[in-house]
GUVEXTOR-18828 format. One record per residue (C-alpha): residue in three letters; x, y, z. Coordinates in pm, whole numbers, padded with zeros to 5 digits, always signed. Layout:
N
AlaXYZ...
***
This chain:
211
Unk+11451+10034+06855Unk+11778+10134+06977Unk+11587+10438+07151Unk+11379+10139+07366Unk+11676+09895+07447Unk+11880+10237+07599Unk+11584+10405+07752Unk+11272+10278+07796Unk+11392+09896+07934Unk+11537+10026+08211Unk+11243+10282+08310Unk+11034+09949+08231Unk+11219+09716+08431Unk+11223+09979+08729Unk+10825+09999+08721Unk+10814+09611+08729Unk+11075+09579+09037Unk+10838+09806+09200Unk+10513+09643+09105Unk+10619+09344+09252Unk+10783+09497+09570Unk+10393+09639+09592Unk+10216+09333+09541Unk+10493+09144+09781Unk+10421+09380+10013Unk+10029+09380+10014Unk+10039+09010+10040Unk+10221+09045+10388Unk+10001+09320+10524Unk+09711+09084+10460Unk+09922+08809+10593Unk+10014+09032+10870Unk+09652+09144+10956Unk+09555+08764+10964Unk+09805+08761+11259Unk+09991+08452+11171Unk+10321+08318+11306Unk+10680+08456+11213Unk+10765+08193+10984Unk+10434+08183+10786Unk+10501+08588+10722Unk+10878+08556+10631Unk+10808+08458+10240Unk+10575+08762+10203Unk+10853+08990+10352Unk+11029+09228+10065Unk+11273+09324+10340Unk+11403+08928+10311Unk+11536+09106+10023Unk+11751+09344+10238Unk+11778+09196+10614Unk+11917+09503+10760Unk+11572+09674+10733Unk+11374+09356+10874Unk+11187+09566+11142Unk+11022+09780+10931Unk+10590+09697+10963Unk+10478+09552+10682Unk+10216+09896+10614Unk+10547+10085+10661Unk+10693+09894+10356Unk+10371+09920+10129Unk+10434+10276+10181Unk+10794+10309+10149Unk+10760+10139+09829Unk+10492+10345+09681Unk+10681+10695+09807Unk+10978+10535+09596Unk+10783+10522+09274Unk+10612+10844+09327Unk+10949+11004+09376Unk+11136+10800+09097Unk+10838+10922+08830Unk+10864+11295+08956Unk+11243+11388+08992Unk+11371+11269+08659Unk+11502+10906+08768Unk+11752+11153+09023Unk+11991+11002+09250Unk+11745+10812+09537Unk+11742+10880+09930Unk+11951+10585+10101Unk+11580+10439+10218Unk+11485+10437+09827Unk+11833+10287+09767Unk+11763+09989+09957Unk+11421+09982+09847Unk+11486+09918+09487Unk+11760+09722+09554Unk+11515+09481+09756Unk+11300+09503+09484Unk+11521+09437+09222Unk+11610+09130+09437Unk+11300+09040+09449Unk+11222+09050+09051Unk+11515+08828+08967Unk+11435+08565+09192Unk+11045+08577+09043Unk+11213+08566+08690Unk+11376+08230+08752Unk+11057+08106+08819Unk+10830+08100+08598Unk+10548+07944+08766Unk+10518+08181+09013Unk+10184+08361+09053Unk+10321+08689+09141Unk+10532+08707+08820Unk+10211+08699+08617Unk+09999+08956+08863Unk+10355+09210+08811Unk+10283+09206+08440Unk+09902+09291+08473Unk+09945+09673+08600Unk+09834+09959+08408Unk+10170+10034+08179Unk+10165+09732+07941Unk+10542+09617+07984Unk+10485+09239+07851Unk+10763+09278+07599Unk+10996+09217+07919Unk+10815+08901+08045Unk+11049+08627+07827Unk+11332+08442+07883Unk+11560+08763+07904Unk+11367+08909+08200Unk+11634+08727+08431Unk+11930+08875+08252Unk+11802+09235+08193Unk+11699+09215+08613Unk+12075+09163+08660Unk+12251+09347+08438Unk+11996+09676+08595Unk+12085+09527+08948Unk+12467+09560+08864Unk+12435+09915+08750Unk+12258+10033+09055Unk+12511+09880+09220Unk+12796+10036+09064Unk+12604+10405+09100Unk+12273+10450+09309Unk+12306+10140+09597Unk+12682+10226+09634Unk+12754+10064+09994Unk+12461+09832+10029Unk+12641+09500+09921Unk+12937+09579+10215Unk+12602+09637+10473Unk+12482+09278+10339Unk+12839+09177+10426Unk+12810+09313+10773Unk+12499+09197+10860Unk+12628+08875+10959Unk+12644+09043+11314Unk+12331+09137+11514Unk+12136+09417+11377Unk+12213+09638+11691Unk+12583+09593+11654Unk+12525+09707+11278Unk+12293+10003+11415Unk+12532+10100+11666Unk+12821+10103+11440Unk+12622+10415+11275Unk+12667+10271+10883Unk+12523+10520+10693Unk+12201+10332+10584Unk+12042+10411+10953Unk+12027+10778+10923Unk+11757+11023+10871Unk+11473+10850+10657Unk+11592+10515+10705Unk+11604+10515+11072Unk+11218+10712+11061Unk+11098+10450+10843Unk+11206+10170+11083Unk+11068+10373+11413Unk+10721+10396+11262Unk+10390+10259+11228Unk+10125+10483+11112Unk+10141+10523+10695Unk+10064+10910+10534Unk+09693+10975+10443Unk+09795+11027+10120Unk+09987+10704+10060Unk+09732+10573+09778Unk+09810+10892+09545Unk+10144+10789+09533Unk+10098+10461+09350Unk+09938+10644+09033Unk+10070+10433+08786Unk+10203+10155+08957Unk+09883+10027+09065Unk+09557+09906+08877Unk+09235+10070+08980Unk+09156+09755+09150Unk+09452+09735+09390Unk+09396+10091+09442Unk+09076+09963+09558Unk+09173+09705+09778Unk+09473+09919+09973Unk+09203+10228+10027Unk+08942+09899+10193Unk+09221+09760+10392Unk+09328+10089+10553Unk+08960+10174+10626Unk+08897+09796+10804Unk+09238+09937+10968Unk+09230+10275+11098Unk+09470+10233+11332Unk+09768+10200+11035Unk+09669+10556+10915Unk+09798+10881+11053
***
């Protein structure tokens, strides 16, 4: 037991902050694709999560997401990139505000993914979230609360003032608009068979998202 509660929660709680960064993210690509207005897309938007990154195209997030899993499962939970930084802390974000609701739709679709993780889904989900948000605070998102801070100024000004979050990957991400062919293989085990499914039908209704 002890072996779970030091372990296994927090690889847990990481594969559900990215489950529902995916399925956030999905829902405003479809959104997205429907061409609605600004304001209909904004609740759909992970990068509400993390304004700073606001530009990125909603395919460009899906992916971005999915590359942070794949890389988080294959390098021994290593220190992230500053792009996966800010990706798991929006996701993270966006888990505890799901876990205070718990009505929400999305909260129940998180918890239906191929790893069976319901021992999370109770009234402790909201604590553990923020206790595993503090810690990656304190170590792997070092610097992203002061960006939040600055971000009360126009993104250029932040952009201009080179912070460190807009360099290499980050600034890529934010430039582009065409996801990797091989996006889909990195959500192995982060998405059902079905979603897996739906992604590879979007992208093929969509050619002109794929590289």
């Amino acid at each position: 037991m002890a072996s779970r509660s030091t372990n296994q929660v927090p690889c847990d709680l990481t594969y559900v902050t990215l489950r529902a960064a995916f399925l956030l993210s999905l829902d405003g690509l479809l959104r997205y694709s429907l061409e609605p207005s600004k304001s209909e897309r904004a609740g759909s938007d992970l990068l509400h999560f993390y304004p700073p990154l606001a530009g990125m195209a909603p395919q460009i997030q899906m992916e971005t997401v999915l590359r942070t899993w794949n890389r988080w499962t294959h390098t021994n939970n290593s220190s992230p990139s500053p792009l996966e930084a800010r990706i798991l802390f929006a996701a993270t974000e966006l888990l505890a505000s799901l876990a205070t609701d718990r009505q929400n739709p999305l909260l129940r679709v998180v918890f239906e993914g191929p790893r069976d993780v319901h021992h999370l889904n109770n009234h402790w989900l909201p604590s553990r979230v923020r206790c595993l948000l503090l810690a990656r605070e304190n170590g792997l998102s070092s610097g992203i609360l002061h960006e939040l801070i600055i971000d009360s100024a126009p993104h250029e000004q932040l952009v201009a003032a080179e912070s460190p979050a807009f360099e290499g990957e980050v600034l890529e991400a934010l430039g582009r608009w065409r996801v990797h062919p091989q996006m889909l293989q990195w959500g192995e085990g982060l998405l059902t068979d079905d979603e897996m499914e739906l992604v590879r039908d979007f992208f093929e209704e969509h050619p002109g998202l794929s590289e």
